[in-house]
VMD Tcl script that draws the C-alpha trace (Angstrom):
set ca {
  {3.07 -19.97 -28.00}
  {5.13 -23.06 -28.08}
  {5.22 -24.43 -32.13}
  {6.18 -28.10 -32.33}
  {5.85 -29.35 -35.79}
  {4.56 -33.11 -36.65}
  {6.90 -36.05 -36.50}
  {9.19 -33.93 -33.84}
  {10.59 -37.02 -31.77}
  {10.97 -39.32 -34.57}
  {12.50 -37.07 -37.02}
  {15.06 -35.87 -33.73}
  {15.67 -39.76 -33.12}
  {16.59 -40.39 -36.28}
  {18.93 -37.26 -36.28}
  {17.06 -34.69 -38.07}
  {17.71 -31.08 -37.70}
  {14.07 -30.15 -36.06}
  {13.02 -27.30 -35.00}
  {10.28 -25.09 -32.81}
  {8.88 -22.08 -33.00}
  {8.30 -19.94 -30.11}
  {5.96 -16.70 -30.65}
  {6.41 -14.11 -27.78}
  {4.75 -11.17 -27.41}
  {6.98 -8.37 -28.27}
  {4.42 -5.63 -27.42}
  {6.57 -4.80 -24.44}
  {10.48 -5.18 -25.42}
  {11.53 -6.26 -21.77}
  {9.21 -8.45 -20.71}
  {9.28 -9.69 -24.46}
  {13.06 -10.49 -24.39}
  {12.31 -11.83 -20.15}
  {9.94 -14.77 -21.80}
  {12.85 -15.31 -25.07}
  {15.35 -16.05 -21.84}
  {13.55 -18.30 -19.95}
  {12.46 -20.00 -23.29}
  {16.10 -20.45 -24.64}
  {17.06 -21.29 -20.74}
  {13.88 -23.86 -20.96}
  {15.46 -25.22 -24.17}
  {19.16 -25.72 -22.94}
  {17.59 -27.62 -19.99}
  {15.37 -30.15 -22.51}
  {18.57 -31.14 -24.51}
  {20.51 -31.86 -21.39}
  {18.33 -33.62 -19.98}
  {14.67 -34.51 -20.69}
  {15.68 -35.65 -24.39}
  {17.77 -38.61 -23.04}
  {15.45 -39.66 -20.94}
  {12.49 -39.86 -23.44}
  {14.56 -41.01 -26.80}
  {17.50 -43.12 -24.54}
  {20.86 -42.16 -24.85}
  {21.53 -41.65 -28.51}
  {23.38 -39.26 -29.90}
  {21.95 -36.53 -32.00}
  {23.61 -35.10 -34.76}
  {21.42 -32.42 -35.28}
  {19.70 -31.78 -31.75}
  {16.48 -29.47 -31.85}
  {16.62 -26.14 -32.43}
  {14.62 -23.03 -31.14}
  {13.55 -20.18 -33.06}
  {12.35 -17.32 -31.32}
  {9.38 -14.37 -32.80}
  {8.14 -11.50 -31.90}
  {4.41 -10.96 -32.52}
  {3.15 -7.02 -32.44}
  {6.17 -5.53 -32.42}
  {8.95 -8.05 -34.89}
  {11.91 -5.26 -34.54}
  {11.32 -5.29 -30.56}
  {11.71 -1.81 -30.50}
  {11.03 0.37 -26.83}
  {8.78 3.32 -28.81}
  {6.40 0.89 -29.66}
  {5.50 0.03 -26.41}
  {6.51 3.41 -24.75}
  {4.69 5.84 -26.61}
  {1.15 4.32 -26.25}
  {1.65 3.91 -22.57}
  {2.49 7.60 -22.23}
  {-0.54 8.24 -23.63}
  {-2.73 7.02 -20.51}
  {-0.07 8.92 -17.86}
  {-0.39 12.27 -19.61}
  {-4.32 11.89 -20.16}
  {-4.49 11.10 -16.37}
  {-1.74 13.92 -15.01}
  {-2.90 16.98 -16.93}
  {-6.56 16.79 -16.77}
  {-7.13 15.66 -12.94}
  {-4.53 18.44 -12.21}
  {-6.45 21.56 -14.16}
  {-10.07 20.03 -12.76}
  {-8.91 20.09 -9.13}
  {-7.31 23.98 -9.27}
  {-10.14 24.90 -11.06}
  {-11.75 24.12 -7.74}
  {-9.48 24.75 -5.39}
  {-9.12 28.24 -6.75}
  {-12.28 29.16 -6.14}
  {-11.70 28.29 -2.53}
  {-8.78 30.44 -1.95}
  {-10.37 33.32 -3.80}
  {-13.48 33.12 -1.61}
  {-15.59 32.57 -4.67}
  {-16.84 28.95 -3.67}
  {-19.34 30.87 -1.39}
  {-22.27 31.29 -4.79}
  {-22.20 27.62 -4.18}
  {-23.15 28.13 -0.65}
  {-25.77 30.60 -1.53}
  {-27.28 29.52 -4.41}
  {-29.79 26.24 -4.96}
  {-27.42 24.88 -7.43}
  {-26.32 21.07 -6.36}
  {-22.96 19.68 -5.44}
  {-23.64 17.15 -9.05}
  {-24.32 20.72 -11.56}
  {-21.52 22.80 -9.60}
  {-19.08 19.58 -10.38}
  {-20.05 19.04 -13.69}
  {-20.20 22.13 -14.61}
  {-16.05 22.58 -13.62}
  {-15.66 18.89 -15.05}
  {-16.93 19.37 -18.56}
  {-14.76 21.44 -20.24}
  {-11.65 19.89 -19.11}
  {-12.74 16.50 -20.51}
  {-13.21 18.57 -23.81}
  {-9.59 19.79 -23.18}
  {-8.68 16.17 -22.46}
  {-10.15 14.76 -25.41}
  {-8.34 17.87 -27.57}
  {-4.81 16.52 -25.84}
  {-5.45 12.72 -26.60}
  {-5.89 13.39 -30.36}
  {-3.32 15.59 -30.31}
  {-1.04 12.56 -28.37}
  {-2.09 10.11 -30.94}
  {-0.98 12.34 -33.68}
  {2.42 12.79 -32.03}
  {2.14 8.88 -32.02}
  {1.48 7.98 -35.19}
  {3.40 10.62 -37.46}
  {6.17 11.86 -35.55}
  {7.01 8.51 -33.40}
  {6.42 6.32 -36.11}
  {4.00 4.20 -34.08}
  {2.29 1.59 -36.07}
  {-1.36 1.95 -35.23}
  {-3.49 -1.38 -36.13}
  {-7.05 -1.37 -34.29}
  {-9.68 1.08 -34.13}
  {-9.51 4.58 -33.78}
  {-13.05 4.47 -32.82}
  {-12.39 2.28 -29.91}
  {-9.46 3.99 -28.62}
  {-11.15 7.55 -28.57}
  {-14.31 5.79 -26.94}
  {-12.22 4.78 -23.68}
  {-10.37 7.58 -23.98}
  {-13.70 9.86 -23.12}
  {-14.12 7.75 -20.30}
  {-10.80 7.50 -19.36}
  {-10.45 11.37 -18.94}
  {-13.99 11.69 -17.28}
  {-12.00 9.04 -14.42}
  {-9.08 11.54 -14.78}
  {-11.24 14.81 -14.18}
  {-13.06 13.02 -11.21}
  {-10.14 12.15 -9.82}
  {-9.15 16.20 -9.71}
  {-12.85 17.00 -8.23}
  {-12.22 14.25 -5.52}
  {-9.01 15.31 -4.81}
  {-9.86 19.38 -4.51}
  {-12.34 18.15 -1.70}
  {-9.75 17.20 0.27}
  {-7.55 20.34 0.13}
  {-7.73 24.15 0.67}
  {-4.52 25.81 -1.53}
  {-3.89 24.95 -5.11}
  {-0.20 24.25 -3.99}
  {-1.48 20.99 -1.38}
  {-3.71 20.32 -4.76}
  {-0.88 20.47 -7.25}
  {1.14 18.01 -4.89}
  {-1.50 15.57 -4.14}
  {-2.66 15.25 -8.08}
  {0.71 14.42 -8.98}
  {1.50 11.82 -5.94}
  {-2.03 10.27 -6.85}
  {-1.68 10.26 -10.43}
  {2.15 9.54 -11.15}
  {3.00 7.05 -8.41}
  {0.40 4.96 -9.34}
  {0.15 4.98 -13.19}
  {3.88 4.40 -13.53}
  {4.35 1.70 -10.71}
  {1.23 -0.03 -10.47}
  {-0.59 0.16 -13.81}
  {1.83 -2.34 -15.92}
  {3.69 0.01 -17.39}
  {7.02 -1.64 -16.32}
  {6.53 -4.68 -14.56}
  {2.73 -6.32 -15.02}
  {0.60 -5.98 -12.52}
  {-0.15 -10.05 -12.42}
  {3.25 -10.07 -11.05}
  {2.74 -8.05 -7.84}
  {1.49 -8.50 -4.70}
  {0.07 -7.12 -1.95}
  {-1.47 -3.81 -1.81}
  {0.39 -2.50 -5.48}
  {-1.26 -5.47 -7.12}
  {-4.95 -4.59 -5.18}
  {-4.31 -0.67 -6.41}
  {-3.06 -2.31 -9.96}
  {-6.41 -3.62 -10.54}
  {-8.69 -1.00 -9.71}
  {-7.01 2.19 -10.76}
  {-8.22 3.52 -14.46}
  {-4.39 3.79 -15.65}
  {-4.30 -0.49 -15.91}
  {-7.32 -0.66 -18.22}
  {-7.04 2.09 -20.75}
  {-3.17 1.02 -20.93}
  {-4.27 -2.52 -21.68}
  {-6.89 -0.61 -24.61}
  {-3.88 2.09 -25.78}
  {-1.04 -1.15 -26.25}
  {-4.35 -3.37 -27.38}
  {-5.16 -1.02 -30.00}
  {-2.08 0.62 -31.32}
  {0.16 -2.62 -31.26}
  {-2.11 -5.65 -31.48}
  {-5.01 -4.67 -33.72}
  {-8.04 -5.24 -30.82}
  {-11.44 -4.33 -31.30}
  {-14.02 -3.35 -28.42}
  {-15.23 -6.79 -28.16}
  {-11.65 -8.48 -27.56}
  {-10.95 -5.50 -24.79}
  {-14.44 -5.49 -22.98}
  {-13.23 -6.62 -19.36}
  {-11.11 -3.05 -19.47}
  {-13.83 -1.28 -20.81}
  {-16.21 -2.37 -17.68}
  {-13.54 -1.14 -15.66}
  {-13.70 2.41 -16.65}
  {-17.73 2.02 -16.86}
  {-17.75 1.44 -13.20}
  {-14.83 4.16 -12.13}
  {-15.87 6.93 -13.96}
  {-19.53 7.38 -12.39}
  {-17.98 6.11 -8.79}
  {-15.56 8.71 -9.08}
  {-17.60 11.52 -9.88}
  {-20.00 10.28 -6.87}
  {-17.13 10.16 -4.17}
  {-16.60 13.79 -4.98}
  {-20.32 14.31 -4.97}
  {-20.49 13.16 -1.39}
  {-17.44 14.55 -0.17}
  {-17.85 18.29 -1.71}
  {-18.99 20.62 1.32}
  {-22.40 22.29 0.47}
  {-22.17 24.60 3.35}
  {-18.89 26.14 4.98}
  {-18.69 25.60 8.60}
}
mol new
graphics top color blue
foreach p $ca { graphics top sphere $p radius 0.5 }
foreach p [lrange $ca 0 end-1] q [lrange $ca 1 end] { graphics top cylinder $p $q radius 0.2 }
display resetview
């Protein structure tokens, strides 16, 4: 946000000091200090130019100044933003990795035939190996925020309440993820490396973690807007560094609504009742 107080061009004509505030978003350090640059780089452009040609060619003695702030995170410090994004890679890693051996083990081990033999559905067999690792997810995402908050130092602003809300659905994505995945392979090793190519690649590159995803293109910006990391990183850096409640983060919120259940039913469809 751009400040510019009353009176700006006749208290600079009449050579004034004057000066503008610019508020940047410090929630993220380098794209934070990105925006300060092309504001200062803005500003050095305005007094070269654009002032002479709206106020004539007087001289200044005190040409406007810029002063730059950082909302969210004043000190612009990296564990601010850091530690609540490592929050949604570790919830997504660890979880879809345990679900999808837990599956895949019973495949190798020749176990996965009571499933063949036995009326229970692809849904209760899935569920079944799905629930307790979203209990063990949930235990590791208090445990993370703890880290967070009392050994980081991270301040935390918004609602508890809403973070551990997405956080259940966020892990129910993550475990779905694993059952989806262990449909696809046969050995816990093939499992191991597909959960972490489908769960790292894409929460570190695509998700906004570094770069935002509104500056990509192509197919990492189409994967950027669909895969569960984005949205509960956008809650996690909402509600730790900005103080958001459930209502000012409900577009990210639908998100995980509508993967979690699609998720669950892609492994559904794709888990083999019957060996051939």
């Amino acid at each position: 946000a751009i400040e510019i107080p009353y009176g700006f061009g006749r208290d600079l004509a009449r050579g004034q000091s004057v000066e503008i505030g610019a508020w940047i978003d410090g929630s993220m350090p380098t794209r934070g200090e990105n925006v300060r640059g092309y504001v200062q780089g803005m500003h050095a452009h305005w007094l070269t130019t654009k002032s002479r040609e709206i106020l004539g060619s007087a001289i200044f003695a005190q040409p406007a100044t810029i002063e730059t702030r950082f909302r969210y995170n004043p000190d612009v410090k990296s564990l601010v933003a850091m530690v609540p994004a490592m929050i949604p890679l570790l919830l997504m890693l660890i979880p879809s990795m345990l679900t999808a051996l837990s599956v895949v083990r019973e495949k190798e081990l020749g176990s996965i035939v009571n499933l063949y033999v036995t009326p229970v559905s692809r849904l209760e067999f899935l569920l079944g190996k799905q629930l307790p690792y979203i209990a063990l997810g949930m235990l590791n995402y208090f445990l993370l925020v703890l880290f967070a908050v009392f050994i980081f130092q991270v301040p935390f602003t918004g609602s508890f309440l809403t973070l551990s809300f997405a956080a259940l659905f966020y892990v129910f994505c993550a475990t779905s993820l694993g059952l989806l995945i262990s449909a696809f392979t046969r050995s816990q090793i093939a499992a191991l490396f597909g959960t972490a190519l489908l769960t790292l690649v894409p929460a570190v590159q695509f998700s906004g973690m570094i770069d935002p995803v509104s500056s990509m293109q192509g197919a990492g910006r189409w994967i950027g807007e669909i895969y569960p990391a984005t949205h509960f990183l956008t809650i996690s850096r909402g509600v730790f560094s900005k103080g958001l409640s459930y209502t000012d983060l409900q577009s990210a919120f639908i998100a995980l609504f509508i993967a979690a259940p699609a998720l669950l039913f892609m492994g559904v469809m794709l888990l083999k009742k019957q060996e051939r």
